[in-house]
C-alpha positions in Angstrom: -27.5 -7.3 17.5 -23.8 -8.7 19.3 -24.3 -11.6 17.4 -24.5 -9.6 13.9 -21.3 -6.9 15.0 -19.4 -9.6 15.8 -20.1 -11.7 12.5 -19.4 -8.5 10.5 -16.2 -8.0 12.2 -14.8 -11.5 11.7 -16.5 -11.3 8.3 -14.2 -8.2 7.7 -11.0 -9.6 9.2 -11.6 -12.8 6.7 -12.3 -10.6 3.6 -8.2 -8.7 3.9 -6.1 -11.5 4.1 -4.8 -14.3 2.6 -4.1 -17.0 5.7 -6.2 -16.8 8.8 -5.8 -18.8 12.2 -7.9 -22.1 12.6 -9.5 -20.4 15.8 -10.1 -17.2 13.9 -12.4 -19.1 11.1 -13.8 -21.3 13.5 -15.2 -18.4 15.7 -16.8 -17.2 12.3 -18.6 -20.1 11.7 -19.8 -20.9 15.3 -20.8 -17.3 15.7 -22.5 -17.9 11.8 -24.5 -20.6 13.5 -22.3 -23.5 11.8 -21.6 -26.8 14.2 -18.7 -28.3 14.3 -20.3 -32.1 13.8 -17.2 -34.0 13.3 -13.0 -33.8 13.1 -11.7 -36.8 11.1 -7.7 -36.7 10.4 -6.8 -33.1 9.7 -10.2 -32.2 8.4 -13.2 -30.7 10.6 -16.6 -30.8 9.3 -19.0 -27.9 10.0 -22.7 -28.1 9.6 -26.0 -26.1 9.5 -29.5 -27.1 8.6 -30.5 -26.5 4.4 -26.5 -26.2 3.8 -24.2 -28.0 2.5 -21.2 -29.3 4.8 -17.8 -27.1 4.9 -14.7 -29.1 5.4 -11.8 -27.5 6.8 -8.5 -29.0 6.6 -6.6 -27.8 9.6 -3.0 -29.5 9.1 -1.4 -26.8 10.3 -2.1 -23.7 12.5 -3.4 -21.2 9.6 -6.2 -22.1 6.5 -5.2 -21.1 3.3 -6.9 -18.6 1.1 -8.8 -20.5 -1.2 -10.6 -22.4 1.7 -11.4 -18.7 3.3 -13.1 -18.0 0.3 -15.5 -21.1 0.4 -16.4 -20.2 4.0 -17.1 -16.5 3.2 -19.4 -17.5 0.3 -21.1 -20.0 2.0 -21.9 -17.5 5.0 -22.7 -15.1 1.8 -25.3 -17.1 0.3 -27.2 -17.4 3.7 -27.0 -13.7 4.7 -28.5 -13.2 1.0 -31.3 -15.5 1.6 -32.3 -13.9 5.0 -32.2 -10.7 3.7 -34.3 -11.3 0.5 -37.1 -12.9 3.1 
């Protein structure tokens, strides 16, 4: 029951804006279920079982829009599918 609040908050925060922190996404993935499996360069690699890999660039402190949106969906898709179970 944490575990879901807490995803729905960060979910929320991610939804409103257009830059988040590294730290800030990366708490929505872990608390998600993602695992970070690998960091080459200025790209981390998260993972969970039956999904495809996310890459996140991290060059600087925030992650830009675009790749926000790619995380949010692919959290989206598995929310859908344990709902629809």
């Amino acid at each position: 029951m944490i575990r879901e609040r807490r995803v729905a908050r960060l979910r929320t925060r991610l939804e409103r804006v257009k830059e988040a922190r590294v730290p800030e996404v990366e708490a929505y993935l872990r608390a998600s279920g993602w695992t970070r499996r690998q960091t080459k360069g200025g790209h981390r690699a998260w993972v969970k079982e039956g999904r495809r890999t996310l890459v996140i660039p991290v060059h600087g402190a925030t992650v830009k829009e675009h790749i926000i949106r790619q995380v949010l969906e692919a959290t989206r898709e598995e929310s859908e599918e344990q709902e629809g179970n």
